[in-house]
C-alpha positions in Angstrom: 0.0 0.0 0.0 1.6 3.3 -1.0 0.9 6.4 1.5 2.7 8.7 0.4 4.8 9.7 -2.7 6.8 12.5 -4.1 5.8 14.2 -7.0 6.2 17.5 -8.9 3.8 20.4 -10.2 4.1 21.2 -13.7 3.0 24.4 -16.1 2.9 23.1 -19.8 3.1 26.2 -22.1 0.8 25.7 -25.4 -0.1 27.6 -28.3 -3.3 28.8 -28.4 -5.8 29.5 -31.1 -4.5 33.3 -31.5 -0.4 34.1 -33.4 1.8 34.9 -30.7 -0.3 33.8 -27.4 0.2 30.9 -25.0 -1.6 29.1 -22.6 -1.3 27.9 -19.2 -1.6 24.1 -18.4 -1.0 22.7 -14.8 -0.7 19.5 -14.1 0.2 17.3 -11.1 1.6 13.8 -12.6 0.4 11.0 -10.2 2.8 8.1 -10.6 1.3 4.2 -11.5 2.6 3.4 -8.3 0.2 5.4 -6.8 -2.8 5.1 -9.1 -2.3 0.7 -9.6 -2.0 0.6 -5.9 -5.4 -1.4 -5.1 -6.2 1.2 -2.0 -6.0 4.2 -4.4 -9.9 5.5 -3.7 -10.2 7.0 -7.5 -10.8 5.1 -10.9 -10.4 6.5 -15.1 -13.7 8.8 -15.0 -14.3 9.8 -11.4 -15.9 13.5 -11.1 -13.6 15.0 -8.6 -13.6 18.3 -6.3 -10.5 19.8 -5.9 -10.2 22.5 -3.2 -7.3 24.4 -1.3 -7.3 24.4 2.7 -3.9 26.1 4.1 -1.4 24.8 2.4 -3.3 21.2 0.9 -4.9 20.5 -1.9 -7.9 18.5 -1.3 -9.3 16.0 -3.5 -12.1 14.0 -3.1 -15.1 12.3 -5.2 -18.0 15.1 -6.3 -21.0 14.3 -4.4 -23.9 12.6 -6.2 -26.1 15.6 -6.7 -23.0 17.5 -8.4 -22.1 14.5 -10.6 -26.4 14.1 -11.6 -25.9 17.8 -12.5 -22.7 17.3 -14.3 -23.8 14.7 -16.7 -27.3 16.9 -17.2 -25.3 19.4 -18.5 -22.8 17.1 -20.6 -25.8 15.7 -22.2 -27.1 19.0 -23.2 -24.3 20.2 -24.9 -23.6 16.9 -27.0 -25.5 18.0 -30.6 
């Protein structure tokens, strides 16, 4: 069972649409070892919340009624 891991933040740099202009990406890479670990509590799809407390980030599964209204809206965009 993995606890804890080290890992870094990233900022990707992309081109946008518009000549000249970049975008920001950020990403935090979660290692395989972490995410094959069988206790890991997420799986490929989850809805997540992310929030800041102090100085942690947060994250945990979105609670039903966010995910129902989530998908309501997914479905209403899809022509």
């Amino acid at each position: 069972m993995v606890k804890k891991i080290l890992t870094r933040f990233a900022v990707a740099k992309k081109p946008a649409r518009t000549a000249g202009t970049q975008y920001r990406s950020p990403r935090i890479y979660l290692p395989t070892k972490l995410t094959d670990d069988s206790s890991f509590p997420f799986k490929e799809g989850d809805l997540l919340t992310i929030r800041v407390d102090g100085r942690k980030l947060i994250v945990q599964r979105a609670q039903k009624s966010i995910q129902q209204s989530f998908e309501n809206q997914d479905t209403r965009q899809k022509p």
